[in-house]
N, C-alpha and C positions, 0 to 999 in steps of 0.2 A: 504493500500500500504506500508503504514510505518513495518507494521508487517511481509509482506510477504518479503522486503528484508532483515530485521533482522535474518528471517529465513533459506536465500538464503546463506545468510552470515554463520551463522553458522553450515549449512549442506556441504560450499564448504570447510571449514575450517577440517572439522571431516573427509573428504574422502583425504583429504590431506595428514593429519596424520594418515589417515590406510594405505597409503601407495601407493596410485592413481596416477596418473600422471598427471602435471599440463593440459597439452594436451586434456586430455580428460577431466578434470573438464571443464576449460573454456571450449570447445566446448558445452558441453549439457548444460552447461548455459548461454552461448554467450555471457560470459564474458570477459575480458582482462586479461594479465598473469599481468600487473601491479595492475589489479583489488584485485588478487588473492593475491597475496604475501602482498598487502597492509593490506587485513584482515587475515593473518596469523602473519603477525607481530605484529597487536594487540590484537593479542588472550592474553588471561591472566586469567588463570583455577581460579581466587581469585575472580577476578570481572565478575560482570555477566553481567555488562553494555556492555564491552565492541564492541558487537553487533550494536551499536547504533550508530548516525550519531553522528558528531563531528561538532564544528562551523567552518567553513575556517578561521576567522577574528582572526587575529596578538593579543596571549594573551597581549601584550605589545604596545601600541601607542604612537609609538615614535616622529610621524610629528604633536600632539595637539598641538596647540598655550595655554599655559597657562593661565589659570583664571585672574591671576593676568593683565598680557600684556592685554587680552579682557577688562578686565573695563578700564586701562589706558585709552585704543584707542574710549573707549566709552565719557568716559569724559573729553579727549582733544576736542571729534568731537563737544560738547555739548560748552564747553570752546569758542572752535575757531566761532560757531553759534551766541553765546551770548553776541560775543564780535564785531558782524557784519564783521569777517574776513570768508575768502574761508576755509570751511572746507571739502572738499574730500580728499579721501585716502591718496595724493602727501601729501596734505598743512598739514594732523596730520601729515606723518613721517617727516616732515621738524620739525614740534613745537617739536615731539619728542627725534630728533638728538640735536637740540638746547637744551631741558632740559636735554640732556645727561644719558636719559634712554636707557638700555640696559636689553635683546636682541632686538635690530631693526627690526620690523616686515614688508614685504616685504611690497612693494604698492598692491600687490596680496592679499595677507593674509588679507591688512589694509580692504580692497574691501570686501571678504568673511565676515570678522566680522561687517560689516557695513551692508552687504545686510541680513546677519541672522540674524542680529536685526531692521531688517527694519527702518534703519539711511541712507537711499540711497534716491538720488533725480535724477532729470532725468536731465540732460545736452545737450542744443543744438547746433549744430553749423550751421557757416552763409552758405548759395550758394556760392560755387567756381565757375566761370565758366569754362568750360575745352577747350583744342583746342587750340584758336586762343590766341597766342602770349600777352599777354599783360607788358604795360612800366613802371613796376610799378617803385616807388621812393626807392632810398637807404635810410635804417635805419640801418648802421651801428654803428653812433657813436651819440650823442645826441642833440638834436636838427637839425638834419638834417632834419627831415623832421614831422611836427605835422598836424594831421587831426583833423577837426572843423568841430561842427555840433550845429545845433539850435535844440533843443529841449522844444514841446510847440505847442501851448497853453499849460501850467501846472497850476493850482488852490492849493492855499493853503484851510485852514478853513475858513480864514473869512468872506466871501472867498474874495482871492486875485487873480490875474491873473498876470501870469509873462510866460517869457520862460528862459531855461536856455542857455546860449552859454557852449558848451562844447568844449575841446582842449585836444589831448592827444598828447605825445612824442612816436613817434612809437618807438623807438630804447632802452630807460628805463623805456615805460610804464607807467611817469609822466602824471600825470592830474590837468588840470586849470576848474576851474568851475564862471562864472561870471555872476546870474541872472540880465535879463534887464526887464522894462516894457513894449518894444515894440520893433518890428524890426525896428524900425527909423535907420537913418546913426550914430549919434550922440552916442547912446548907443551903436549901433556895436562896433565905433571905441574904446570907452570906456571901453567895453569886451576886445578885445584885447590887449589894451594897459594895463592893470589890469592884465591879464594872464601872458604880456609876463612881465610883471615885477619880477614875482614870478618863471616863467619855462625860463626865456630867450628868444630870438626872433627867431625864427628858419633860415633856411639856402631857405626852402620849405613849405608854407601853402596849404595842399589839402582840397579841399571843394567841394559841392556838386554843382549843378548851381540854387540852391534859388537866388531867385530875390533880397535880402538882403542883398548876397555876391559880384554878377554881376554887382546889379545897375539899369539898364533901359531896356526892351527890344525896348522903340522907340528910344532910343541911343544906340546901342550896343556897339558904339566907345566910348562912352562919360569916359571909366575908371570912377568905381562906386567909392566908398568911401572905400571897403575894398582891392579893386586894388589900388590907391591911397596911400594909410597908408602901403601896403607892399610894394608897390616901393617905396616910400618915405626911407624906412626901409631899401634897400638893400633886401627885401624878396622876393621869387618869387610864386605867387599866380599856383596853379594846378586846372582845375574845371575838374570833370572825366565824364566820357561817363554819360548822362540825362537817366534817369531810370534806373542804375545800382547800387545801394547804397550799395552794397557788395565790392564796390571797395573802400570804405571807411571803409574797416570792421572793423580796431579795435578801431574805435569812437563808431559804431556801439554797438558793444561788449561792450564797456563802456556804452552806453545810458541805455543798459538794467540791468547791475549793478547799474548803476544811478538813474534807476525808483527802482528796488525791496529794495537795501542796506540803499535806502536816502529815496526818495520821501513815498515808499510805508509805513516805518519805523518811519519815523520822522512828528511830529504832531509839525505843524508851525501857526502862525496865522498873522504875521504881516510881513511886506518886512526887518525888522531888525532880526529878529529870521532868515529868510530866509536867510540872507548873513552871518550871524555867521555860522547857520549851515553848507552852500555851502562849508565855508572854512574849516570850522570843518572836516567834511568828506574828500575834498581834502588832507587836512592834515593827514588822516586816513589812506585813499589810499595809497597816498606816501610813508611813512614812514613803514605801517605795513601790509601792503595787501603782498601776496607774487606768484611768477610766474610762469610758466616750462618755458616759453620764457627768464625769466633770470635766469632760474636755480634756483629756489627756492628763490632768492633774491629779497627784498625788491627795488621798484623803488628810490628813495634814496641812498640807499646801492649801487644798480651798478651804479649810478652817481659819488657819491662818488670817487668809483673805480675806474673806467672812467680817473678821473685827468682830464677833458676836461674843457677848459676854454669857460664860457658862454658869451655872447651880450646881450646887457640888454640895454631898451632905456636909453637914455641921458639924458630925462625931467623926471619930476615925473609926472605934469600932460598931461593928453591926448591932439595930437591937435585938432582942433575945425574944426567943418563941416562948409563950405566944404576945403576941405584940395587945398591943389596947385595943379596942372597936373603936372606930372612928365615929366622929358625931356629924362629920362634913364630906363634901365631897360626891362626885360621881364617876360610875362606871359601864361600858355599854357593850350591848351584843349585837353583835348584825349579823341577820340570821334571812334565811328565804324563806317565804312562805310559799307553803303548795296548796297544792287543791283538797287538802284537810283541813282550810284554814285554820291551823295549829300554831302556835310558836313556843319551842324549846328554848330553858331556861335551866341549864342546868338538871334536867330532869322533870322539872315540872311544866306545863304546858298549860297556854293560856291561848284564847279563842282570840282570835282578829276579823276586824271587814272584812266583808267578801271582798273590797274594791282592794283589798290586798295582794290579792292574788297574783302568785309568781313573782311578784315584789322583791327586791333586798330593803328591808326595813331595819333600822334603830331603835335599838330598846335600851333607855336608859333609865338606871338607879340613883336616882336622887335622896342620898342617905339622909340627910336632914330632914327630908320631907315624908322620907320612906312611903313610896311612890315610885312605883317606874311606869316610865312614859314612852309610847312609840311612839318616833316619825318615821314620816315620807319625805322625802325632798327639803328637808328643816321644817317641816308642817307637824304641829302634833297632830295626830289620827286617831291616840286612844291613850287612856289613864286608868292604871288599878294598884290599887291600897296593895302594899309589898313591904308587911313589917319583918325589919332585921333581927337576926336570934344571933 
């Protein structure tokens, strides 16, 4: 085939030149008049090649990313691994704008040279759910509002059994790490009061409805130990819709940095290694881990920046179980309603509107009032007498 157009080529080329008319060349060969003038223009009586196919491909490649830039981006990605920091595409051009290498290679580019050198991992994200309306808490400034989570049973070598309490800063992304020996009240409160030492007390604690956060299900009124210790605090406790732990996502998201960066990583044997390391890494976190939620910034760094004045307990040590009833103070559940028009509280269950329905609604505890109250949309919708024991 190769030979029969080389020849098609230089017989339309030779009837050209005796004098033919393009007209009738392209016709008896059902070629194109751009076909035609193409190989007239590269006739050339010196060379004999010129019959022959040509590459389409740009003698010149002007859009390579140079050798040089590829190994950089190889050995920042290796760097930023080895040194238990976020190394995808974002986090090498952030290391590379910061060591002030130039030219800057796009987060595109960063991507391609990572995936051609098979330096790519696969990244997940949590269930959104879609639809219906939900309340979430403001994180715009610091401490407004931190999510807690227990993570555990964990085993070191010796083996040890511990859990970790986890706390993170939704708004700089700060993290508190405080392992206990058990869910007891006493180490709860212990966790907390050791986190909020180091991150401040927040404005908002969200939590999942562990029986460790809540307290009793045969006292659902009783305010457990870590309701207790945040009204005590001026804090106000969140427990989010039961079976939804996506509403707590970015503790979540931390739990799982927490198992592969720390646990998976770090060869512990004793509960004193275990608490150096926790702070170790928090400390790691903090200072050098870095974001697209704060733009490339260290948690730390946008604190810093922030200027925000923190709250920090008053004591050094924890108080002691069981702490006092509060006489002030509120706390709230956001819960879904179904087509039972039901709503769980701990175990007990109280009837809502029908115009509830499917709803994520607000149910708050107003201790002084002992009273809890659900809204819609910041609308109260219904009130029932909810005396505390």
């Amino acid at each position: 085939m190769k030979e029969e157009e080389m020849q098609q080529r230089i017989l339309a080329v030779e009837r050209f030149h005796n004098g033919e008319s393009p007209e009738s060349i392209c016709g008896s060969l059902r070629k194109s008049r751009s076909w035609l003038y193409k190989w007239v223009s590269r006739y050339d009586d010196q060379d004999s090649s010129w019959s022959e196919s040509q590459s389409c491909r740009p003698k010149k490649a002007t859009k390579i990313t140079p050798a040089e830039t590829v190994e950089i981006v190889k050995l920042i990605r290796f760097e930023l691994y080895n040194r238990d920091l976020f190394f995808g595409a974002q986090a090498i051009q952030w290391e590379m704008e910061d060591q002030g290498l130039k030219p800057l290679p796009s987060v595109r580019t960063i991507n391609r040279i990572l995936k051609r050198h098979s330096l790519t991992h696969r990244r997940t994200g949590q269930y959104e759910a879609k639809g219906t309306a939900y309340p979430a808490l403001p994180s715009f400034k610091a401490n407004q509002t931190h999510q807690a989570d227990l993570v555990g049973p964990c085993y070191l070598k010796g083996p040890v059994r511990f859990y970790s309490l986890n706390v993170i800063d939704t708004a700089t992304v700060r993290c508190g790490l405080f392992p206990v020996s058990s869910k007891a009240s006493q180490p709860m409160i212990d966790g907390f009061w050791s986190i909020w030492r180091r991150l401040g007390m927040p404005n908002n604690l969200q939590v999942d409805n562990t029986l460790s956060f809540f307290g009793s299900r045969k006292h659902p009124r009783g305010m457990g130990p870590l309701i207790r210790l945040c009204l005590n605090q001026g804090i106000e406790p969140w427990f989010i819709p039961v079976s939804e732990p996506w509403r707590n996502g970015m503790i979540e998201q931390f739990n799982d940095r927490y198992q592969k960066m720390f646990l998976q990583k770090k060869l512990m044997y004793t509960q004193e290694e275990l608490h150096a390391g926790s702070l170790d890494f928090e400390q790691r976190h903090n200072t050098q881990y870095r974001f697209s939620k704060l733009k490339g910034k260290t948690p730390m760094k946008t604190l810093t920046e922030s200027k925000m004045n923190l709250r920090f307990p008053k004591e050094a040590d924890p108080p002691k179980h069981p702490l006092k009833k509060p006489e002030t103070g509120r706390y709230h559940f956001v819960r879904l309603i179904r087509s039972n028009l039901k709503m769980d509280i701990f175990g007990e269950t109280f009837p809502v509107p029908p115009e509830l329905k499917y709803e994520y609604v607000i149910a708050t505890v107003n201790v002084k009032e002992q009273k809890l109250k659900l809204y819609l949309d910041k609308t109260q919708v219904e009130e029932y007498h909810y005396k505390l024991r």
